[in-house]
N, C-alpha and C positions, 0 to 999 in steps of 0.2 A: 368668690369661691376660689380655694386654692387647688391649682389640678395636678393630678398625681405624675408622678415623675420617674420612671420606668427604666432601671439599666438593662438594657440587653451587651451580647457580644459583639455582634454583627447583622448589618440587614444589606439586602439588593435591592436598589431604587431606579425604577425605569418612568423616562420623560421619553411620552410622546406623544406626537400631533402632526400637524403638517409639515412641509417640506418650510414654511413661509410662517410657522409659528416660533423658529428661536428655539429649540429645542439643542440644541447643539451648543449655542449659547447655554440656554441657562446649566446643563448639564455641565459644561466645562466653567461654570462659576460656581456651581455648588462643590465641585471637584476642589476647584483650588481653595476654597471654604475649610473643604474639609481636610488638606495636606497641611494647612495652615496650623488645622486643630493638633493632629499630628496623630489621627488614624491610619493604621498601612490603608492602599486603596489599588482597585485595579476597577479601569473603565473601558467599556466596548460601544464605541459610537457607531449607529448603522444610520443607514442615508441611501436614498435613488442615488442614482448615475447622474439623473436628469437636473440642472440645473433649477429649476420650480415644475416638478410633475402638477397633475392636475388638482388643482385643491378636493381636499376632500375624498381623496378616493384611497383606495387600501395600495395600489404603487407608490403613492406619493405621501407617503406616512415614513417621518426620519423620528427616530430613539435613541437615545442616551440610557446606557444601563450603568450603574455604578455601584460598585460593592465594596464596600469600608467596613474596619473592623478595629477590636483592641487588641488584633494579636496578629499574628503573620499570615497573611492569606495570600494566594496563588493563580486566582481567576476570577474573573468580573459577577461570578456567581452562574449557577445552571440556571436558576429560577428567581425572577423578579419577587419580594416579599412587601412591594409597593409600587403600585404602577398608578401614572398622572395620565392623566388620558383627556386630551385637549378636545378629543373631538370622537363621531360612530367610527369613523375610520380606525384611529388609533385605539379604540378598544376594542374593534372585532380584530386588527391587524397582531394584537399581541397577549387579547384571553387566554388563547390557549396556552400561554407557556406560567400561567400563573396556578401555582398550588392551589388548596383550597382552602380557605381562610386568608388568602392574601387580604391587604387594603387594594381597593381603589377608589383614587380620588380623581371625581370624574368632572367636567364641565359640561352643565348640565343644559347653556344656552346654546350649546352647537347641537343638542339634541332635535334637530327639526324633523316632521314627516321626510322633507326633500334630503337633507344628509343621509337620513337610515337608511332612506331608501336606495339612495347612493352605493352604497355599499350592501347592500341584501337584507336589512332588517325589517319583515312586515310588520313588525310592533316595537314599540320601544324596550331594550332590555332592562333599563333601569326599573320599569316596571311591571313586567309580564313574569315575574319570579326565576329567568332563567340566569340568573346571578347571585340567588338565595345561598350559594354557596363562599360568597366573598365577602367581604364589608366594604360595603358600598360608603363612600362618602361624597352625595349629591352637592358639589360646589357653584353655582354662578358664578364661575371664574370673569368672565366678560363685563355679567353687570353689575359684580362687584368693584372690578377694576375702570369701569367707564365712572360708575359714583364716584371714587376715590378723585378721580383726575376730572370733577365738575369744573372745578373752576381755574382749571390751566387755560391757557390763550392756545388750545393743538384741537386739529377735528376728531370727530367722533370714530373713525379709522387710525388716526393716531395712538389714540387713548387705548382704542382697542388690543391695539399691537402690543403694547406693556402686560396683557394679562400672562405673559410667561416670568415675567418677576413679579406680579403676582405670586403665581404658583412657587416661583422660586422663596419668597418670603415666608411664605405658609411652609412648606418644606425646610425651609431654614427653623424656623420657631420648633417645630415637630420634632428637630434632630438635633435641637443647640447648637445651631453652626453660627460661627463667628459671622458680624456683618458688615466689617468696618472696611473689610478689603473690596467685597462688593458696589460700595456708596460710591469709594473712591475709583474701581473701575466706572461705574457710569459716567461717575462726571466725569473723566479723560475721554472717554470714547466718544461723549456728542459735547465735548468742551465747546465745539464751534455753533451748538444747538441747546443752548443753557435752559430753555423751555423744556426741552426733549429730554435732557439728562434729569430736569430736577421732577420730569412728568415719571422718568421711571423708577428715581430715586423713591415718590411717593407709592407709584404703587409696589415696589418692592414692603417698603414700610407697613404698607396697609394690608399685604398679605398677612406678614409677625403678626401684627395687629389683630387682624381675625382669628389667626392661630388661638390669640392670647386670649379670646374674647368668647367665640363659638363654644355651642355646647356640644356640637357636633366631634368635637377631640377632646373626648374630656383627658389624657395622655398623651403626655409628652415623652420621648425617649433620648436618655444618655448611653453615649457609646463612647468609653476611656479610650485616652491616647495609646497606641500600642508602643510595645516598651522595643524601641528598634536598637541598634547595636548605634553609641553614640558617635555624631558627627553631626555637620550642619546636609540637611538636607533642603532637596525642593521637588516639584512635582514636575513631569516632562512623560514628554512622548517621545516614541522612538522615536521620528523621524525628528524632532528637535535634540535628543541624544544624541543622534546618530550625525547630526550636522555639526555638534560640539567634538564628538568626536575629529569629527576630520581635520575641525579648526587645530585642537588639541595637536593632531599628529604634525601638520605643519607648524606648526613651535617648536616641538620636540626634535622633528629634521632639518631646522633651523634652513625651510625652505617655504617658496610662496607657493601656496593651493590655488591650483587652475581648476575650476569647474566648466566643463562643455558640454551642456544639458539644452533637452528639450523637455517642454511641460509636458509631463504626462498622469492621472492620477493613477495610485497614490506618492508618488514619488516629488509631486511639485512643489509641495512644501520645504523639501531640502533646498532644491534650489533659492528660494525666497529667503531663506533663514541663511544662507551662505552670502546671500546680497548683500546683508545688512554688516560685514564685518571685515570691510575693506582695511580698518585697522590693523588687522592682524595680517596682513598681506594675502588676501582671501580676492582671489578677483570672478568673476561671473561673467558665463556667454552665454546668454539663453539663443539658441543657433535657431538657423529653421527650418529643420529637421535633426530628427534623431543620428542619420549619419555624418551630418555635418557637426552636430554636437562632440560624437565621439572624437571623428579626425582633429577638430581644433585641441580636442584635450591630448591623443596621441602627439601633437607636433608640440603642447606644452611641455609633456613629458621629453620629447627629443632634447628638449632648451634648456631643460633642467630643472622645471617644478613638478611638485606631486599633484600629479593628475588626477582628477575623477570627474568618471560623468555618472548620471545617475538617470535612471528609466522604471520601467515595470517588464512584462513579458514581452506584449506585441513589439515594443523600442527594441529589447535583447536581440529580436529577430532581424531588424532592421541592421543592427550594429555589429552583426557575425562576422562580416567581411574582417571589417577593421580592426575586430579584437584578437583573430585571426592575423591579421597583419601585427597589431601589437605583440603574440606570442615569436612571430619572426623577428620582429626586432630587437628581441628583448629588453623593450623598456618598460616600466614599472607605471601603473593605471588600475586604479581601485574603479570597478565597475559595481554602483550597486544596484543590484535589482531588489524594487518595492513590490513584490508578489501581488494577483490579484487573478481573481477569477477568467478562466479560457476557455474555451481557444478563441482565436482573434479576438475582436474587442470584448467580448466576454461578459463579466460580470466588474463593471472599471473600479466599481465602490466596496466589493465583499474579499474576503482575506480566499488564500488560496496555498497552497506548495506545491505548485505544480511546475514550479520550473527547472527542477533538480535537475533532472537530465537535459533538457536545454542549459543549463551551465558546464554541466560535464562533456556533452557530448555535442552541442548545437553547432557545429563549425565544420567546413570542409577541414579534410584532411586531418595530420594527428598532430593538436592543435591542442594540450593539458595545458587548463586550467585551474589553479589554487581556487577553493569557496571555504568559505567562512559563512557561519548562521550565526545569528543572537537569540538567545531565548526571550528572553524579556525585552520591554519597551527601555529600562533604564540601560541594558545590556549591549543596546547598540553601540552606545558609547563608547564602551571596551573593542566591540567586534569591529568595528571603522580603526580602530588603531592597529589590531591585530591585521586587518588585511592591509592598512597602509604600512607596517613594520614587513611583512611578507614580500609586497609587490615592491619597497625597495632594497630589500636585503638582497633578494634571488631575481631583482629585472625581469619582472612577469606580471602580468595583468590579474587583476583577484578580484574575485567574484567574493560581495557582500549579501546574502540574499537576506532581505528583510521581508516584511508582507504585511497588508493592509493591516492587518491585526493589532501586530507589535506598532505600526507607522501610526496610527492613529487612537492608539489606548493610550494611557498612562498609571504612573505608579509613582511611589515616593522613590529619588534620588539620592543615593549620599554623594555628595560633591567633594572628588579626589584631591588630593592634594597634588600637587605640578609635580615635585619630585619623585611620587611613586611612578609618574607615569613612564615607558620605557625612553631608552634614550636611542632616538630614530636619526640620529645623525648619519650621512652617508661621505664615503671621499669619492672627488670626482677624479679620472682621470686627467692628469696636468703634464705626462711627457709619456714619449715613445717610452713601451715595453715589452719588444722583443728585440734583440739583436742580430741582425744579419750575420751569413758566413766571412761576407768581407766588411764586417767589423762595424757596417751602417745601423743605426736605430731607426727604428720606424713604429707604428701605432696599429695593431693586431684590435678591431673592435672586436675580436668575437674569441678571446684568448682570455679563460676562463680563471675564475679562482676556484683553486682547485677542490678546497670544501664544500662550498657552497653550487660553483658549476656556472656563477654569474657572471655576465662579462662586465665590461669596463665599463662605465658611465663618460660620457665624455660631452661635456658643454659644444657648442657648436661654435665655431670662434679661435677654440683655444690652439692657438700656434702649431702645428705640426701634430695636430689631432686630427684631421680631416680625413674625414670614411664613409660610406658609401651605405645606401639604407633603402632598402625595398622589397616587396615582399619575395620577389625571386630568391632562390634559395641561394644561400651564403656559404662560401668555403671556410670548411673550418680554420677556426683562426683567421685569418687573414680578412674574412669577409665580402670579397670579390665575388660575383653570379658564377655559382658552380650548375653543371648539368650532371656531373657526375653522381652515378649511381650510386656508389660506394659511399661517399661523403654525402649527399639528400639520406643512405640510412644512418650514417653516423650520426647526422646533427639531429634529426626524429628520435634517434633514441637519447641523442645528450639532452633534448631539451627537456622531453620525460624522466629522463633521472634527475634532472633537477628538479620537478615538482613532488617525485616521488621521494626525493633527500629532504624535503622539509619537514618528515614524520621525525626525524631525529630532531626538529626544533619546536616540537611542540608537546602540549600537556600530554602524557596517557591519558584514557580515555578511564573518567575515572566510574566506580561503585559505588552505588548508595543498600548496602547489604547490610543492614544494622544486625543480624542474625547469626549469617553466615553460612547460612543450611537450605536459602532458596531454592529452588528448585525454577522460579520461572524467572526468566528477566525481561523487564520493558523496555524497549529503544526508543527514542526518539532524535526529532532534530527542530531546531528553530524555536517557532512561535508553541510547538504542542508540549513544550515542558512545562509552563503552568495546570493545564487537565492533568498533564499524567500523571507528574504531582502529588496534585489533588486528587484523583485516583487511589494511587499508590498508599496516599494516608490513610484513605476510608477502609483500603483492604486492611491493612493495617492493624486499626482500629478493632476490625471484626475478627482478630485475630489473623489473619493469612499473613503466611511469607512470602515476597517476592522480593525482588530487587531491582532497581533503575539506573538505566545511562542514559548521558545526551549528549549527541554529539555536538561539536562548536564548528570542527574540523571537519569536511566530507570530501575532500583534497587535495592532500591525500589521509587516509585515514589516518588517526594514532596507530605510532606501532604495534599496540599492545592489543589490536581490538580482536584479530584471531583468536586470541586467550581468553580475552572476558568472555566472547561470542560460547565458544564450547566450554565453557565452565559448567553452561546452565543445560536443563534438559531440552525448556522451551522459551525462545527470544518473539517477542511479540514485537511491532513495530505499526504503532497507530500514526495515520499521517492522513493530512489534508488533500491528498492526488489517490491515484488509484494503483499504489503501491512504488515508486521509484526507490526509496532510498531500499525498503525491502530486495528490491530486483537485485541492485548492487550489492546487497550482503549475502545474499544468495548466491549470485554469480562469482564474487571475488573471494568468497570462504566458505562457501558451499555446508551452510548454516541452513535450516529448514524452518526460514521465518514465517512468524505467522504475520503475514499482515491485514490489520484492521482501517479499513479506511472511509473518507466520507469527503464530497466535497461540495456541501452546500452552502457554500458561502460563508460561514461561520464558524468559530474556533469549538472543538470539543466540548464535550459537558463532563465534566467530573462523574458522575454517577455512574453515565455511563460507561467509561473505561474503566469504573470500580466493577462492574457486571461482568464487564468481557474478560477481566484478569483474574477475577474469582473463576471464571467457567474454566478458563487456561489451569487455575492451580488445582481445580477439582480432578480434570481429565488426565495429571498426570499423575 
């Protein structure tokens, strides 16, 4: 029988099961599957904190959501339009967010009395009609995948573990995903366990196979490659952007990258991916703590490499002192913060923006810090160079704020060419530059360029450069421990005008006003430009006018954002915290935001800031 063969545009595919079922796994194979194919895609992996939470239970249920499409899309999707559900857990854990008519394809051997009941089912839902609403597809993923692998020399726990490539392969068939890339990952990953790769290699196979075979799918579905603006691309997540970025920027400043990091999630994966790239003059301290991370990278930057350490919130908090110290000495340290659910240890695994004002503000004394955001996962890329170009242009430490969202989703890449990228070359101070009344030269560290407001860089070493560094406060120019009142306000407000001088070096803050006659405008920052987006399209659609910014820069602001700010009647401002970047537009331009917020753990849903912008453009 030939089965029919279905183009749609776009679907949202959600894997999930246990913390111990490979879920993340197969989810990030079917991903690269499908960038391969060369659909746009955007993915939201969710996961416990907990290393293996309890099997079985609704905390210890990790998902993979994935949304591909033939055309340009913006967010991982609101709502899954296919959900894999390994186990009761993973389908009471994620019913509710399924439309009606979804598929689900369920494994029907984890259905036991003791599972249900695990989780609160007195009867089994596969059977008691309270699913009549979905399309149910009852799979024996388990003992399909235990047959398959009869006659491998692996135990019956072995065999078992392979049923998530199973399910990968059945999911593969369903969607016409290439499979060649997947074969050859297995067998590199258990190359040292050739049983093991060719026991998953089969039941990958033997999933296709049942696709191709069951009566249970009589439809299969094609989703065309989307038509992206040409170049060579690849698939990547922020936090692997965002580590190429850095490598990037140290080429470009034709200097070595010091990293002084402690593991923290979601941030530790930069560390790990910066390891591996000693080539590039990329060296790695993983310290043993957070403070010690930072100070080994502040003394890199003293020596004359570009510095970065890299943390999340609770680290930020630990490392005030010193970045703090980094603004008095003014040398140059890309701090990124990998955003994640607070206060103290939080939420370590869920996306968050709540560290805004902890980068603005989190420091004794007056203590301006440059930040930079990325909106997208491919974006860090760019925003890791923007704040390594900043922190050595103006010798100031620049906050990167990224968040679990953007660090652990991904999307298609276009991979830049080296000479677009900016040219980050610095010159170091090499002789005395001021001259005495009786005629001597000497070396002024804190004797500014007069544009920019930076002082000298000076390698430590270098002959008749020898200067004095600590956090007591510095006499202008000369940089000697002043106590003087007059010079602690001079240098407080010289070091703010320097970070407030960088609005002349960066983009306006631009419009997206296709119209021209909006009446309402959306702000945002970071990780919430893909919902807003996608928001902003759907009002769109339904005819409404509004208009969108996003900021990159938070500072100091674009110069121009006073102007855009009152252009409009009303500025909304959706964000992941419970209103910061709003505070600051209110407070700094006395703008009457509206801000809409939420911080559950999880990025925006399109729809609904389609709701709340329609009610904005009704009310005005």
């Amino acid at each position: 029988m030939t089965k029919q063969v279905k183009q749609i545009d776009r679907v949202v595919i959600r894997f999930a099961g246990d913390s111990g079922d490979g879920m993340q796994l197969t989810g990030d194979r079917f991903t690269s599957e499908t960038a391969t194919f060369g659909n746009d895609l955007s993915t939201l992996p969710n996961f416990p904190a907990e290393i293996r939470a309890p099997a079985g239970t609704l905390p210890g249920v990790s998902s993979f959501q994935l949304h591909f499409a033939d055309h340009d899309i913006l967010t991982p999707g609101d709502a899954p339009s296919v959900l894999v559900a390994m186990n009761p857990a993973a389908l009471k854990a994620n019913i509710r967010d399924l439309p009606r008519g979804a598929e689900i394809i369920v494994n029907t051997d984890e259905f036991t009395k003791r599972a249900m009941a695990k989780v609160g089912y007195a009867t089994n839902p596969l059977e008691d009609g309270s699913l009549d609403a979905y399309n149910i597809h009852a799979v024996p993923l388990t003992t399909l995948t235990v047959d398959a692998l009869a006659d491998f020399a692996i135990s019956k726990k072995d065999a078992e573990r392979a049923k998530n490539m199973f399910a990968l392969g059945l999911l593969s068939w369903l969607y016409h995903r290439p499979t060649e890339s997947t074969i050859t990952f297995l067998q590199k990953k258990f190359a040292k366990l050739p049983v093991i790769a060719d026991a998953n290699v089969a039941a990958f196979k033997a999933g296709w196979n049942f696709g191709e075979t069951t009566e249970d799918f009589a439809v299969s579905y094609e989703i065309a490659p989307a038509k992206l603006p040409s170049g060579t691309y690849r698939n990547i997540t922020g936090n692997l952007a965002l580590s190429y970025g850095l490598v990037a920027a140290g080429q470009r400043a034709e200097l070595p990258i010091y990293l002084g990091s402690y593991p923290i999630t979601p941030a530790s994966d930069i560390l790990h991916e910066l390891a591996k790239h000693k080539n590039f003059n990329v060296r790695t301290f993983q310290a043993e703590d957070e403070i010690a991370g930072i100070g080994a990278a502040l003394g890199a930057a003293f020596g004359g490499a570009l510095a970065v350490t890299t943390t999340s919130g609770p680290g930020v908090a630990l490392k005030s002192e010193a970045i703090g110290l980094a603004v008095s000495l003014e040398l140059p340290l890309v701090i990124v913060d990998v955003q994640r659910g607070g206060p103290s240890t939080g939420l370590p695994t869920k996306t968050e923006q709540s560290d805004l004002l902890q980068a603005m503000f989190g420091r004794n004394g007056e203590a301006p810090v440059p930040i930079v955001a990325p909106r997208t996962a491919g974006d860090c890329f760019d925003a890791a160079i923007e704040g390594a170009r900043i922190a050595l242009k103006y010798r100031t430490p620049v906050f990167v704020l990224s968040d679990g969202y953007l660090a652990n989703g991904s999307e298609p890449w276009r991979i830049p060419a080296v000479d677009d990228l900016p040219d980050l070359r610095v010159e170091f101070a090499t002789e005395p530059n001021q001259e005495m009344e009786d005629g001597t030269k000497v070396f002024w560290p804190y004797k500014r360029d007069p544009e920019t407001l930076a002082r000298p860089w000076a390698v430590p070493g270098t002959a008749g450069l020898e200067h004095r560094i600590g956090g007591i406060e510095k006499a202008d120019g000369i940089g000697s421990i002043s106590y003087d009142p007059a010079n602690h306000d001079f240098m407080v407000r010289t070091r703010q005008a320097k970070v407030d001088g960088i609005a002349k070096d960066i983009e306006p803050l631009a419009v997206d006003d296709p119209t021209g006659d909006a009446k309402v405008l959306v702000v945002g920052w970071g990780s919430t430009y893909g919902p807003i987006a996608a928001g902003v399209r759907r009002v769109r659609a339904a005819g409404g006018k509004v208009a969108q910014a996003h900021f990159r820069h938070l500072n100091p602001f674009p110069a121009n954002t006073a102007e855009v700010l009152k252009k409009y009647d009303k500025v909304i401002v959706p964000e992941m915290n419970l209103g910061q970047l709003a505070l600051l537009l209110r407070g700094k331009y006395l703008v009457d935001a509206i801000a809409y917020n939420q911080v559950r753990g999880l990025p925006f849903k399109a729809e609904e800031l389609a709701h709340v912008i329609q009610e904005v453009i009704e009310s005005v």
